[in-house]
C-alpha positions in Angstrom: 0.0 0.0 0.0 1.2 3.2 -0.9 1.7 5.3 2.7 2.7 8.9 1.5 -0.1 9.8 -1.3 0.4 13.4 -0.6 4.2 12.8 -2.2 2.6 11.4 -5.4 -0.5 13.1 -5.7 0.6 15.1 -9.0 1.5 12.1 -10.0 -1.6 10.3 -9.4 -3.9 12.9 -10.3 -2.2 13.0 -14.0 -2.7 8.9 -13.9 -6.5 9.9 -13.1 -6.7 12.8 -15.7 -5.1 10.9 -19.0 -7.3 7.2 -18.2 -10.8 8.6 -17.3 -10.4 12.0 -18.8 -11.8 14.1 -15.8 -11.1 17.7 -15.5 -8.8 19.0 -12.2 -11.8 20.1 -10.3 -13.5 17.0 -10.6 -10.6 14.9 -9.9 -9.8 17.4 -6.9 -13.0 16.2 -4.8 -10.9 13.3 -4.2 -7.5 14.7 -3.1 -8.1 18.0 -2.4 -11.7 18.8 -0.4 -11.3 17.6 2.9 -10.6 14.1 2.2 -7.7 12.2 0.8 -7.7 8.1 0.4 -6.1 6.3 2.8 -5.9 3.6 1.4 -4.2 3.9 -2.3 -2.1 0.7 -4.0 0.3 1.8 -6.4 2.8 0.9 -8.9 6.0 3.7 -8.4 8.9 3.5 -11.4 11.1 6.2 -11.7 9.1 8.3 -8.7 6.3 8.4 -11.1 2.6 6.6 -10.2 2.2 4.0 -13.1 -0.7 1.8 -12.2 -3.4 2.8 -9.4 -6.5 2.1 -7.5 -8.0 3.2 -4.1 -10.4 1.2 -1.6 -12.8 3.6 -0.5 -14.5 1.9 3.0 -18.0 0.6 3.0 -20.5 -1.9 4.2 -23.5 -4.3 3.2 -26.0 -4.0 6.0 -27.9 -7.9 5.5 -30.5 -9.7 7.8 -29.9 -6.6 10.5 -26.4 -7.1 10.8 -23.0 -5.2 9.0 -20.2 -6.6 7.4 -17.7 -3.8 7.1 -16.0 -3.7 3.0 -14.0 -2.0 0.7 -15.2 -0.5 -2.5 -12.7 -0.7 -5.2 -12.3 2.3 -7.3 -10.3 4.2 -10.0 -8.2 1.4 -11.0 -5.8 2.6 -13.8 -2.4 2.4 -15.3 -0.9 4.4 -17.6 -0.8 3.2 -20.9 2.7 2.9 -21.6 2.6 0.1 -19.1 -0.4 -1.8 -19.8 -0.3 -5.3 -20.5 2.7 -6.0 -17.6 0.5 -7.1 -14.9 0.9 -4.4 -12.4 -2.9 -3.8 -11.8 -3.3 -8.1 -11.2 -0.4 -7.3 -8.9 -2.0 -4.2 -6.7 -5.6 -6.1 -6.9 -3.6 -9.5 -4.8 -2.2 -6.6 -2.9 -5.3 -5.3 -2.1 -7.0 -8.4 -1.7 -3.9 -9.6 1.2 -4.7 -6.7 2.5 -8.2 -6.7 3.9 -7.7 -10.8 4.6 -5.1 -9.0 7.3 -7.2 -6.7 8.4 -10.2 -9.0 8.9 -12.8 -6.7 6.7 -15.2 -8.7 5.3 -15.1 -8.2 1.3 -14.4 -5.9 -1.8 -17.2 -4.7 -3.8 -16.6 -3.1 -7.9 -18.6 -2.0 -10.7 -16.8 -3.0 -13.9 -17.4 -0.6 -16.7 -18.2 -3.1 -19.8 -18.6 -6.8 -20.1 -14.6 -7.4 -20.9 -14.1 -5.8 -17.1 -16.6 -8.3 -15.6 -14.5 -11.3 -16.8 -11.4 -9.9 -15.9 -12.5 -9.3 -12.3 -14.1 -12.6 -12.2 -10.3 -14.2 -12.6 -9.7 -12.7 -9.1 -12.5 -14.7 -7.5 -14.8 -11.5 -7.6 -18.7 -12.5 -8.1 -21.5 -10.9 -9.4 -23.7 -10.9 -7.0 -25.1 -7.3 -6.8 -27.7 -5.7 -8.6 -30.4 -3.2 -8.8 -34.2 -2.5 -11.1 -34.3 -0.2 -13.3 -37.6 1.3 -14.7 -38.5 4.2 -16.9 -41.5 6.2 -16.2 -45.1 6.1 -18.4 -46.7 8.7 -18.1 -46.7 12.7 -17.2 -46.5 13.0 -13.5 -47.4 17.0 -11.4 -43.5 17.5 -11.6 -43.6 18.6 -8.0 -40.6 17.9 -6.5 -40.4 17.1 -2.4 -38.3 18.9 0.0 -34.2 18.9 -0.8 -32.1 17.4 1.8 -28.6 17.7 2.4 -26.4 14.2 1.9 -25.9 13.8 5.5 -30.1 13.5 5.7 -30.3 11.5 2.9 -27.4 8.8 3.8 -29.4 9.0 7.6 -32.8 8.4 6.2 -31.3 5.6 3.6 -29.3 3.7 6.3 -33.2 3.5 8.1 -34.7 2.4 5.1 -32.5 -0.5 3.6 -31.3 -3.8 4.2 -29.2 -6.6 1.8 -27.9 -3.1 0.4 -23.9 -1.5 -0.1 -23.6 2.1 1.5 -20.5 4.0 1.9 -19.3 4.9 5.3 -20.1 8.4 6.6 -16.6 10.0 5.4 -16.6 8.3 2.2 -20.1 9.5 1.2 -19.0 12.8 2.0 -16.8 12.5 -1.0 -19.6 10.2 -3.1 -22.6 13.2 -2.3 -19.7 15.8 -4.0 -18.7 13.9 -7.0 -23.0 13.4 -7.2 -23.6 17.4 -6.2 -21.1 17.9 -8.7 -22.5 16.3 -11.5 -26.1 18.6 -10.6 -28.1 15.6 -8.8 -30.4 16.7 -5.7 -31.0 14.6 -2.8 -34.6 14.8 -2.1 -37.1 13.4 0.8 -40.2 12.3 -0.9 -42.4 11.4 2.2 -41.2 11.2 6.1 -39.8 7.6 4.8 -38.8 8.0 1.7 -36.2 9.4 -0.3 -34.6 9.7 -3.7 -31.8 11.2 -5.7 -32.5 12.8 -9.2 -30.8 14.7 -11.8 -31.1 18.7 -12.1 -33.2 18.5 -15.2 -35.5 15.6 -13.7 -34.4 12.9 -16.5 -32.8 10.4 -14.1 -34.0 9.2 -10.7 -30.3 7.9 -8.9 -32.0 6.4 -6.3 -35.7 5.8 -4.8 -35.7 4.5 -1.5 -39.1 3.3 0.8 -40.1 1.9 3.6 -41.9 -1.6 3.3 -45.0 -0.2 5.6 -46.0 2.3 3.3 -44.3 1.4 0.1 -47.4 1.4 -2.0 -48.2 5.0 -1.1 -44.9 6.5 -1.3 -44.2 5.0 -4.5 -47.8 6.1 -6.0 -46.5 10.1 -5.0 -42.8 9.7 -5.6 -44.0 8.6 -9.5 -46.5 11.8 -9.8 -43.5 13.6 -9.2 -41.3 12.7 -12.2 -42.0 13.4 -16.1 -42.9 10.7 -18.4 -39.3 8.8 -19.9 -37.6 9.6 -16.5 -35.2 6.9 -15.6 -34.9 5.3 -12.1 -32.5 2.7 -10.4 -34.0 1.4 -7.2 -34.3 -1.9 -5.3 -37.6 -1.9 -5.7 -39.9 -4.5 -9.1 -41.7 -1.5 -10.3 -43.3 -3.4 -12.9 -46.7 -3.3 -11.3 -46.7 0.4 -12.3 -44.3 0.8 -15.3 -41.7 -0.9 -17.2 -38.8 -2.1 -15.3 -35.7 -4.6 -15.7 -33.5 -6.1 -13.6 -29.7 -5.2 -13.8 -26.7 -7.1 -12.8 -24.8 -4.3 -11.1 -21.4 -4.7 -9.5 -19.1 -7.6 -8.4 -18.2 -8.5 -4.5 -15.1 -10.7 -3.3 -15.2 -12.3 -0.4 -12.0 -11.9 1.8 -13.9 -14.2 4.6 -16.0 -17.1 4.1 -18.3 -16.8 7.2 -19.3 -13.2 5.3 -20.1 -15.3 2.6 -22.3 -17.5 4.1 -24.1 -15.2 5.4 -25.2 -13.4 2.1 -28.7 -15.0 1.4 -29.8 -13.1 -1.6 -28.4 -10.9 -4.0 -27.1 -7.2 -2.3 -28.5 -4.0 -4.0 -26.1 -1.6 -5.1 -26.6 1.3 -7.2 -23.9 4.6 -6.7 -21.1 3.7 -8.4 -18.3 6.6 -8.4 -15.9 5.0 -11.7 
């Protein structure tokens, strides 16, 4: 694990800029706003950062208990060095390193179909997922109440169970990546929640309560325009079209965790 980041940020900020192709704000939420990863695996040659990727800390909550994880994120490596097997090396690097440190698993979200397979050689399954719908018809447009992130993660952690969350400092960094790409987090009812897009097309995130599910879903969809998209854990296809998505891959650093996975966990905020 790399232990100084602050000596190789420039470094690993240009790694960031020429893979993904994010601008130096964007990439700044990360190093530069209050938080800095910890936990950062890098290649170094010739005091340059070659090949990267973070573990940003999270948990599944399942059948009312928490198994604390890592979510893997920003894997990269320059492409003068591709094809040398430095990222297999810092993924078994970052794999030894949670079996030492007794956490639970490592959850992804592979890009394309080509990443899926290639995590899948590192004993990663994919066993997360989430529905996605699209909405019918013309709804009032009336949007509930805005929330800050801190409310929302609050009232979500309530709300969910065989689900991924980030911890509290982590999701400080998630909510400004998602405040920076114009997305409002929003409480629909006193349990309920959801996370859409500035312009209304895409619903992030719609969260319930099973008591009252039926009614807070009936007012959450008289709030969005018809062809608005939404990712939830939630069959919607009693009220309009709706799929259901592999989403995300999870490797199991210890087997009791395992075991005690009994369905699929929903995951839906991916940062890559």
């Amino acid at each position: 694990m790399l232990t100084d980041v602050n000596r190789y940020k420039s470094s690993l900020k240009k790694l960031w800029a020429d893979t993904f192709g994010d601008n130096e704000e964007y990439i700044s939420l990360l190093f530069d706003c209050g938080y800095t990863p910890s936990e950062c695996f890098a290649e170094i040659i010739d005091d340059e950062a070659v090949s990267a990727l973070y573990l940003l800390t999270g948990k599944i909550k399942t059948g009312g208990k928490e198994l604390e994880g890592r979510y893997l994120y920003a894997a990269a490596t320059a492409e003068s060095h591709r094809r040398k097997g430095l990222m297999e090396k810092l993924i078994k690097e970052a794999q030894e390193y949670v079996r030492a440190k007794g956490i639970a698993f490592i959850s992804l979200v592979p890009a394309n179909e080509e990443l899926y397979r290639y995590y899948s050689k590192f004993g990663f399954d994919s066993l997360m997922y989430n529905y996605r719908s699209l909405s019918d018809h013309i709804g009032l447009e009336l949007k509930g109440e805005i929330i800050s992130p801190e409310d929302y993660l609050c009232l979500r952690n309530k709300l969910t169970d065989s689900t991924f969350s980030f911890s509290d400092n982590e999701w400080k960094y998630a909510s400004s990546c998602l405040q920076y790409a114009d997305y409002d987090f929003v409480r629909n009812t006193e349990d309920s929640c959801y996370i859409i897009s500035s312009n209304g097309d895409e619903v992030l995130e719609y969260i319930s309560s099973e008591d009252n599910y039926t009614a807070n879903t009936r007012i959450f969809l008289s709030r969005l325009g018809e062809g608005t998209e939404i990712v939830s854990p939630y069959d919607l296809s009693d009220y309009c079209k709706c799929d259901k998505n592999k989403f995300g891959m999870i490797y199991f650093a210890d087997t009791d965790a395992k075991e005690s996975i009994r369905d699929d966990i929903y995951m839906n905020i991916a940062l890559d």
